[in-house]
C-alpha positions as a Markdown table, in Angstrom:
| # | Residue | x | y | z |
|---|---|---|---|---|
| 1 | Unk | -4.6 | 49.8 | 98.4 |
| 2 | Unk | -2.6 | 46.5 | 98.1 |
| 3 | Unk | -5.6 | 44.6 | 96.9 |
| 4 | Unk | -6.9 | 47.4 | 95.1 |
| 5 | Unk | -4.1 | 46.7 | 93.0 |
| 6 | Unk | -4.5 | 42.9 | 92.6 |
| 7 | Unk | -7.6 | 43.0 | 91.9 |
| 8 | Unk | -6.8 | 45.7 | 89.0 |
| 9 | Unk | -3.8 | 43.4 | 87.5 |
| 10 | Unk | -5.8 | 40.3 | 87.8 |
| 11 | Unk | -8.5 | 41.9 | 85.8 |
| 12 | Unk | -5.9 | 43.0 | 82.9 |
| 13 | Unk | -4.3 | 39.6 | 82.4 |
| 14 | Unk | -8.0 | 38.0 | 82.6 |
| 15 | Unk | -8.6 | 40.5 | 79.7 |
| 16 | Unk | -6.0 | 40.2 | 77.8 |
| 17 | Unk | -6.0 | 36.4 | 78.0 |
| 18 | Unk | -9.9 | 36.3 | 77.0 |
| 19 | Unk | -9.1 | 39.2 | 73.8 |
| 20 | Unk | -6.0 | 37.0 | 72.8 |
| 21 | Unk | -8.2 | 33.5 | 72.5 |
| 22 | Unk | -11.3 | 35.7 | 71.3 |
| 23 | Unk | -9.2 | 37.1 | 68.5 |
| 24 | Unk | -7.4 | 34.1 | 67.9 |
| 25 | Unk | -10.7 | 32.1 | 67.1 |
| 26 | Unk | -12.0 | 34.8 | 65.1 |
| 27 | Unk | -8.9 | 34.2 | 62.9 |
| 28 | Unk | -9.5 | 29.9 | 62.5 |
| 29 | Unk | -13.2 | 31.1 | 62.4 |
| 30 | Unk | -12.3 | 33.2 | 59.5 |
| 31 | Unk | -9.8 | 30.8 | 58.1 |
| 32 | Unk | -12.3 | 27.8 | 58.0 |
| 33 | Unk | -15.1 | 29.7 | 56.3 |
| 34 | Unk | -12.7 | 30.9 | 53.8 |
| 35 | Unk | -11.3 | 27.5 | 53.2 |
| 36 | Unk | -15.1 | 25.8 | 52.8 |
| 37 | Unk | -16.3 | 28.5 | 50.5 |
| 38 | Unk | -13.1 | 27.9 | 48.2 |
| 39 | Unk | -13.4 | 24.5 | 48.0 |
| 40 | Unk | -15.1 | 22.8 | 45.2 |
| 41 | Unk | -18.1 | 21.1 | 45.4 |
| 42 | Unk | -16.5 | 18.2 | 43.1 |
| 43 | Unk | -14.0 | 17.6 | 45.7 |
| 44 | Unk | -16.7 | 17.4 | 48.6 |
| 45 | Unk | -18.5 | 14.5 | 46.1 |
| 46 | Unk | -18.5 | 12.9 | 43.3 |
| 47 | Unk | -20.4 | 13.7 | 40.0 |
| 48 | Unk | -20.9 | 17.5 | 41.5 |
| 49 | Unk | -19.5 | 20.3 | 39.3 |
| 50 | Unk | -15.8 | 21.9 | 39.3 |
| 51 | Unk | -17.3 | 25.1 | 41.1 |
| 52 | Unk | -16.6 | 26.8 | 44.4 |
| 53 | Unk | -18.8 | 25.9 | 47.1 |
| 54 | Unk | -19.9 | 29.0 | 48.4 |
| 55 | Unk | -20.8 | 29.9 | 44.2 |
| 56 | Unk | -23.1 | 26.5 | 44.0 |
| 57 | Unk | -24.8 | 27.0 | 47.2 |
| 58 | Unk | -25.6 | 30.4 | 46.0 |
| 59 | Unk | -26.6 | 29.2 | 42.5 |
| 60 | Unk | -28.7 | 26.3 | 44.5 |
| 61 | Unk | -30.3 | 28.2 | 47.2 |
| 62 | Unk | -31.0 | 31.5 | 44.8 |
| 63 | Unk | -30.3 | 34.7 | 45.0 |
| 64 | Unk | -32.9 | 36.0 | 47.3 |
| 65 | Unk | -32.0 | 33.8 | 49.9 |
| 66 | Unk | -30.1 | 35.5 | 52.9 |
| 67 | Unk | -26.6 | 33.1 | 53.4 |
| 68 | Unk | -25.1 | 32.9 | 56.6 |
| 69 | Unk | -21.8 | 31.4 | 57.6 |
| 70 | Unk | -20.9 | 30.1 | 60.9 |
| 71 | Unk | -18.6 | 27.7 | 62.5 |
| 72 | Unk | -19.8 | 25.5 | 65.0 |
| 73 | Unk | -18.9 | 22.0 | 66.8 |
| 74 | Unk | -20.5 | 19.6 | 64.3 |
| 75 | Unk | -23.4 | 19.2 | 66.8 |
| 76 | Unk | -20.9 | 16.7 | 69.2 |
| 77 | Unk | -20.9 | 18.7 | 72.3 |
| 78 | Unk | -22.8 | 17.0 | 75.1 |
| 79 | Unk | -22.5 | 19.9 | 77.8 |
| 80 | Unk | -21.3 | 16.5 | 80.2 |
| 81 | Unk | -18.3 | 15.6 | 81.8 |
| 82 | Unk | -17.2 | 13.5 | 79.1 |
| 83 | Unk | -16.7 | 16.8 | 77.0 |
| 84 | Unk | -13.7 | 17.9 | 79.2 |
| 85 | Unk | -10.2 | 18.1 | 77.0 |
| 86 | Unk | -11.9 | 16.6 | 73.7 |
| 87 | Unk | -10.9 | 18.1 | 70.7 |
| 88 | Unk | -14.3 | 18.9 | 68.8 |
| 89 | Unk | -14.5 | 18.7 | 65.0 |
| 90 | Unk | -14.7 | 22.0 | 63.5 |
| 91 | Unk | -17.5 | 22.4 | 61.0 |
| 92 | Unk | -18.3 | 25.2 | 58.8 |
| 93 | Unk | -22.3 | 25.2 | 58.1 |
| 94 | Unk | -23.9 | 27.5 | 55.2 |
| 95 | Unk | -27.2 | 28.7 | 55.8 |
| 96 | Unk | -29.6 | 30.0 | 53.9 |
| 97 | Unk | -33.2 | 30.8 | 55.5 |
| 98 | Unk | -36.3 | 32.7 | 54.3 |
| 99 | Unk | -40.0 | 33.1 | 55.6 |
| 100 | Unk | -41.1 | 29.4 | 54.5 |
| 101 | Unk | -37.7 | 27.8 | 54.0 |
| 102 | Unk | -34.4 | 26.8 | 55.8 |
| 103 | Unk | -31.5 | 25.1 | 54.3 |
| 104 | Unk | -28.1 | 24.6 | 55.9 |
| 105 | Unk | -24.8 | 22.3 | 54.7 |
| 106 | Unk | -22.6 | 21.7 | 57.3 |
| 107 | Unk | -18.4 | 20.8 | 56.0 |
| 108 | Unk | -15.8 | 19.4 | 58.4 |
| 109 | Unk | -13.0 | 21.0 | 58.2 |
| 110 | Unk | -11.2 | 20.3 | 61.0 |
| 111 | Unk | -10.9 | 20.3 | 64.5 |
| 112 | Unk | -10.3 | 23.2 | 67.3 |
| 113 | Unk | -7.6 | 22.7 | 68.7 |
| 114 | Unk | -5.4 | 21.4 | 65.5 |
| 115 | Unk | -7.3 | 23.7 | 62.8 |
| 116 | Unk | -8.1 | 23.3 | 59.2 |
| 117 | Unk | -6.7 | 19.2 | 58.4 |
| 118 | Unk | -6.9 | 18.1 | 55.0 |
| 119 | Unk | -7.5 | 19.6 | 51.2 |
| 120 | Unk | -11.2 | 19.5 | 51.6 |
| 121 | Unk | -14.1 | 19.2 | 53.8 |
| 122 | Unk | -16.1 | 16.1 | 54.3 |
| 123 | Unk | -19.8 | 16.1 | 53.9 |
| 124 | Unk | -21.6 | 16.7 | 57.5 |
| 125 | Unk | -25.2 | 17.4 | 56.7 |
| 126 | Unk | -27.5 | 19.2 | 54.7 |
| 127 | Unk | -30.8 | 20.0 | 56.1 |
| 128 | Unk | -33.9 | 21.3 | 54.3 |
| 129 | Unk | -37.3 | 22.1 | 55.8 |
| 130 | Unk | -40.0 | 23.7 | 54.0 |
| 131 | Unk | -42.4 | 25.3 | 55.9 |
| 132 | Unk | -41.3 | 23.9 | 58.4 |
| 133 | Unk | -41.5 | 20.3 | 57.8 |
| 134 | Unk | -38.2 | 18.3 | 57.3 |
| 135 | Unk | -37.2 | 17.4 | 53.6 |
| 136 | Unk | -35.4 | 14.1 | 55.0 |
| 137 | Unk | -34.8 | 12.6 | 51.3 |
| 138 | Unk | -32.2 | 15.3 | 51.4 |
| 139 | Unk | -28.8 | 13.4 | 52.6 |
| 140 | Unk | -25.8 | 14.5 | 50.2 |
| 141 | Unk | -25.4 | 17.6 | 48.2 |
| 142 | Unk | -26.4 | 16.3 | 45.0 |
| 143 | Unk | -30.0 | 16.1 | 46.5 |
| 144 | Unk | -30.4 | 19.3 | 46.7 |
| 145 | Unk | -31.1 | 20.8 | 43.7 |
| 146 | Unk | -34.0 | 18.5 | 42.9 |
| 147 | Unk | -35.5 | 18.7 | 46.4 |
| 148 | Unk | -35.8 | 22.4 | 45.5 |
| 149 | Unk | -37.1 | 22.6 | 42.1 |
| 150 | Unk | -40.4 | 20.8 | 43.9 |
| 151 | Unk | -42.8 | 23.7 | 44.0 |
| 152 | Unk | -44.5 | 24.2 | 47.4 |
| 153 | Unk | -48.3 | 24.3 | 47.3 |
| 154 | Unk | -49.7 | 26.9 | 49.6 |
| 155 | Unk | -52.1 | 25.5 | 52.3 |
């Protein structure tokens, strides 16, 4: 009965622990996206209009384009040793695919353990593949646009 009951209580606190750290990265999760949609996409570079993010990369990408948003670890993790106790970078990374096309731009905007740092995210990636070939003239935002407007010619 005795270890009936430890086994009940340790499988509470294991609970609770993994719903308190699960809910508390949805909320930086939530935090971050909100943050890099906001921002504007003149204060991620130069030259690039005094518009929110999230409204550009719509405006970019085009309306039928399905946008996701995720957070992820900028692409550092190893899955070694060496990753025990680092402090990853926390990127936000906008994704827009379709049949033929896949576009994502990924913003640091921090880090996990210390959260959101700065006033704006810094420039990660952007990655466009058309058909699936890689667009790799595409290496800031402003590059975008015009790697778009190319039409695709159908094989």
């Amino acid at each position: 009965m005795k270890y009936l009951l430890h086994i009940s209580i340790l499988l509470i606190v294991t609970f609770a622990c993994f719903t308190g750290a699960n809910a508390q990265s949805k909320k930086q999760n939530s935090a971050a996206i909100k943050f890099a949609r906001a921002t504007l996409v003149s204060n991620i570079e130069k030259g690039m209009p005094k518009m929110r993010f999230d409204t550009w990369f719509l405006q970019t990408v085009g309306p039928n384009m399905k946008i996701t948003w995720e957070v992820n670890d900028c692409g550092e993790q190893t899955g070694t040793p060496a990753d025990k106790g680092r402090d990853f970078p926390m990127c936000v990374e906008a994704i827009a695919d379709s049949t033929d096309l896949h576009i994502s731009v990924a913003l640091g905007v921090g880090t996990f353990k210390r959260g959101i740092i700065g006033k704006n995210p810094d420039m990660r990636g952007v990655s466009l593949s058309i058909k699936g070939e890689v667009n790799s003239g595409v290496q800031k935002l402003s590059d975008l646009p015009p790697a778009l407007s190319i039409k695709v010619v159908p094989n």
